[in-house]
C-alpha positions in Angstrom: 110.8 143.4 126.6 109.2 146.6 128.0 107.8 149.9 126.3 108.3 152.4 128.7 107.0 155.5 126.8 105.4 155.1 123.1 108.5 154.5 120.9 111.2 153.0 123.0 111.3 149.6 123.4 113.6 147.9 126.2 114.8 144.1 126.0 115.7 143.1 129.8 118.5 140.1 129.6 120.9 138.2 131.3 124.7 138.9 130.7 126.1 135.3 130.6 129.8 135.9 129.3 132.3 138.6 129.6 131.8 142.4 130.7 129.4 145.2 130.3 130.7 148.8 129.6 129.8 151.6 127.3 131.4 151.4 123.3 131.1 147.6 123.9 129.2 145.2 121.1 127.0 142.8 122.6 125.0 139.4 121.5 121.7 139.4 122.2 120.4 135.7 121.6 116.7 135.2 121.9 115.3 131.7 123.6 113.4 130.9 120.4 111.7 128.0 121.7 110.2 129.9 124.2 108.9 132.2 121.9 107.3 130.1 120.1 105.6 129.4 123.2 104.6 132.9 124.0 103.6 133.1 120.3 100.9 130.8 120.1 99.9 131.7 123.5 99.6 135.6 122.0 97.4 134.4 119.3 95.2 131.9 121.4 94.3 134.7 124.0 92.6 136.7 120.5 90.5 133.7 119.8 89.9 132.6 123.0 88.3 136.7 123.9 86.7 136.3 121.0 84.8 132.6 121.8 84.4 134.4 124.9 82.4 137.1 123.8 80.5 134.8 121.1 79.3 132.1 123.9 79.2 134.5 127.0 78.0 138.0 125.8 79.2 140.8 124.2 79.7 141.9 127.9 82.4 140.0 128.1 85.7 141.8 127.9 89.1 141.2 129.0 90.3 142.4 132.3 94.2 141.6 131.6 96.4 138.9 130.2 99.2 137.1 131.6 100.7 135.4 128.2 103.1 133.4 129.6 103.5 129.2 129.2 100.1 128.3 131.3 98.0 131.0 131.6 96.0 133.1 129.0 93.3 135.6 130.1 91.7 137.2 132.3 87.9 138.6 131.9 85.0 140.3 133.1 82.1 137.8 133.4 80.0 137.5 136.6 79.4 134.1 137.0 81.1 131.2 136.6 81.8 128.8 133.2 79.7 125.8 133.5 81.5 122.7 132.2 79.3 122.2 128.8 80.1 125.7 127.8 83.9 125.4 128.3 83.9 122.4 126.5 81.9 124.1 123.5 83.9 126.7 123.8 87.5 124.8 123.6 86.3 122.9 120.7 85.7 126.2 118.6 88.6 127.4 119.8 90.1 124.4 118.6 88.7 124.6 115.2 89.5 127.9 114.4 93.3 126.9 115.4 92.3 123.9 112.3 91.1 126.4 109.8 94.7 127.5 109.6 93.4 131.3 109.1 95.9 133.8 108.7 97.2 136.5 111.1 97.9 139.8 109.1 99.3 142.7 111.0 98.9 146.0 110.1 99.5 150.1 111.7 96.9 152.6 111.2 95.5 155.6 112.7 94.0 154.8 116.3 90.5 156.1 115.4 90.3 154.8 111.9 91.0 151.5 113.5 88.5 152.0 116.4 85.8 153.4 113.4 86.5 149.6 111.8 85.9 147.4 115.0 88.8 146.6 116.5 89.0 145.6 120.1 91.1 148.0 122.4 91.6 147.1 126.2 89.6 149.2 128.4 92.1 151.8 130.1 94.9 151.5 128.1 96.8 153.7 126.2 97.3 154.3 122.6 99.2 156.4 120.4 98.1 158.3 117.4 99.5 155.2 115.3 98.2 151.8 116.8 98.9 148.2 115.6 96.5 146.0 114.5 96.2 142.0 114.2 93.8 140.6 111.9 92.4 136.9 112.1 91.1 135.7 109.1 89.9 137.7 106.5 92.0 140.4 106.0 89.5 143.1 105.3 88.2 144.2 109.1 84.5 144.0 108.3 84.7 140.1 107.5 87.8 139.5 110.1 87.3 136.7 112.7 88.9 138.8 115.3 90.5 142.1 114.8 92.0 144.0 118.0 94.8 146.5 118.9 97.8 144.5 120.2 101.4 145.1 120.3 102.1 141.6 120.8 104.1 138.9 119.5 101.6 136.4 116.9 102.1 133.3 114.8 101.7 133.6 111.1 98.5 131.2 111.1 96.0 130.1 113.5 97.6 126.1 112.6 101.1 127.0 114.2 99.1 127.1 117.7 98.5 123.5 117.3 96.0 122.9 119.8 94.1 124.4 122.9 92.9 122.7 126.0 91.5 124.5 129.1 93.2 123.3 132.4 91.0 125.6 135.1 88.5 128.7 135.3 87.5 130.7 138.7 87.4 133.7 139.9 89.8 136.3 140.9 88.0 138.8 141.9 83.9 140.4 142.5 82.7 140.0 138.7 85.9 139.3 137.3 86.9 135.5 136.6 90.6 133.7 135.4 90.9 130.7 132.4 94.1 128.7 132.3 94.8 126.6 129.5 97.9 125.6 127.4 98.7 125.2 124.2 101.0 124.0 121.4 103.8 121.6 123.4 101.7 122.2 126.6 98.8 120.1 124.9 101.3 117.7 124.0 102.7 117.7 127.5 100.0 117.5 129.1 98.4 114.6 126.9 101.3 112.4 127.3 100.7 113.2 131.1 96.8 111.9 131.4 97.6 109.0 129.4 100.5 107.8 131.0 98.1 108.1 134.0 95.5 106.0 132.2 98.4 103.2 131.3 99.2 103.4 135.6 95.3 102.7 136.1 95.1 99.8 133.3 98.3 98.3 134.7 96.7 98.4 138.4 93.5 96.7 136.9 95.2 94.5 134.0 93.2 95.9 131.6 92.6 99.3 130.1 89.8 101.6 131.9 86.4 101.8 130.2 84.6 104.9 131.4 81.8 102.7 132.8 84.4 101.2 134.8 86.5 104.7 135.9 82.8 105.5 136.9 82.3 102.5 139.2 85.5 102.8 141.0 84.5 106.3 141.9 81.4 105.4 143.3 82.9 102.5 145.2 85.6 105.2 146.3 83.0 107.5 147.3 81.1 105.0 149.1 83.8 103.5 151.2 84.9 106.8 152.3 81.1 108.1 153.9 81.0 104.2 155.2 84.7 105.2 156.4 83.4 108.7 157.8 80.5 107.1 159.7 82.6 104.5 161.2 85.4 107.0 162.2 82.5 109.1 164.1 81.2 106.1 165.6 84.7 105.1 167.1 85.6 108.6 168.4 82.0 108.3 170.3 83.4 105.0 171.6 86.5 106.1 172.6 84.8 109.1 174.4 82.9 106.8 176.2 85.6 104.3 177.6 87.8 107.4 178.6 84.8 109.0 180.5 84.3 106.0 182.7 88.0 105.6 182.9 88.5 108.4 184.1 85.6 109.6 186.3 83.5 106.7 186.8 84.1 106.5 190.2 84.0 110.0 191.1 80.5 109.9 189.1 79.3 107.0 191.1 80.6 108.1 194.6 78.4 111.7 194.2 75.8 109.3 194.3 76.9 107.0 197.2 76.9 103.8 195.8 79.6 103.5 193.4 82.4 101.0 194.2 85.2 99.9 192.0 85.7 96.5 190.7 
């Protein structure tokens, strides 16, 4: 879908049967499961600015959003997100998604909805009329989050289902990236890690304990600067061997006394 100018909206699609021509009637037949997807994703970038801003700073505000299946948001911040204040920040992501609040949508004039505290994106453009979505509370004052968005959103924070991060860095001077998933991604990407944890229990007959994940690191780690030392040791070796392979007796002969055996 695309919104050229203020008014006229444009669905892009695929012409899978049949022929195009003007007086024609044609299907249009929405992927709903994708969606969906989008959906939650929509919703989830609201919270997530709105952790954002709650853990980071009010300084914090978004530089862009790609909504699509695996990637949510892009901000101004300029430093990067340790790993403790993801993690706090995921898990009140995550309740908000459990306190099942509801999404209300609503039009109003662009400067009475500015006047009540909704979030606009820096440099974009609005028209007289603006759309509004409203998490929680529905009066604007008490709201969890209230922006301008023109965007597809669940009915309630529950249909998101879940939130993980997968990566944060940067993208730019003073402007960083977060990718996470949610809804069927979580679930996806669940089932992923612990089929990886059943790989690691079979290997070791027994399921992992973190004390034990932890010591096979170390050992891992160990081995390869033991493994590192020894490689540089070799290569000196080899050096060594070809050197007096190769111009042993030339060395010895500048002196006058080399002879070869």
């Amino acid at each position: 879908m695309r919104l050229p100018v203020n008014g006229l909206i444009i669905h892009v699609g695929e012409m899978v049967e049949g022929e195009m021509a003007v007086g024609k009637t044609a299907v249009l037949q929405v992927d709903n499961s994708r969606r969906a997807d989008i959906r939650r994703n929509h919703t989830a970038t609201h919270i997530l600015h709105r952790e954002l801003r709650a853990h980071l700073g009010t300084h914090v505000t978004q530089a862009g959003s790609l909504v699509v299946l695996d990637r949510l948001l892009t901000f101004a911040h300029g430093q990067a997100v340790g790993k403790e204040t993801l993690a706090a920040i995921e898990r009140d992501i995550n309740e908000a998604i459990l306190a099942n609040m509801p999404i209300t949508i609503r039009h109003m004039g662009q400067k009475e909805a500015i006047d009540a505290g909704a979030m606009a994106l820096f440099g974009e453009k609005y028209g007289d009329i603006v759309r509004t979505v409203n998490i929680g509370n529905p009066k604007p004052q008490d709201a969890y989050s209230f922006e301008l968005c023109g965007g597809l959103h669940v009915s309630e924070t529950g249909e998101i289902g879940a939130f993980r991060f997968v990566n944060e860095g940067a993208v730019a001077a003073g402007v960083r990236r977060v990718e996470a998933v949610t809804g069927r991604g979580v679930q996806a990407l669940v089932s992923e890690r612990f089929d990886l944890l059943d790989r690691v229990a079979q290997a070791n007959t027994h399921w992992p304990e973190p004390e034990t994940v932890d010591a096979v690191l170390a050992d891992s780690r160990s081995l390869q600067r033991s493994w590192s030392g020894y490689s540089g040791k070799r290569r000196m070796v080899s050096l060594t061997i070809c050197w007096a392979n190769c111009f042993g007796e030339r060395g010895a002969g500048a002196g006058g006394t080399g002879k070869r055996g």
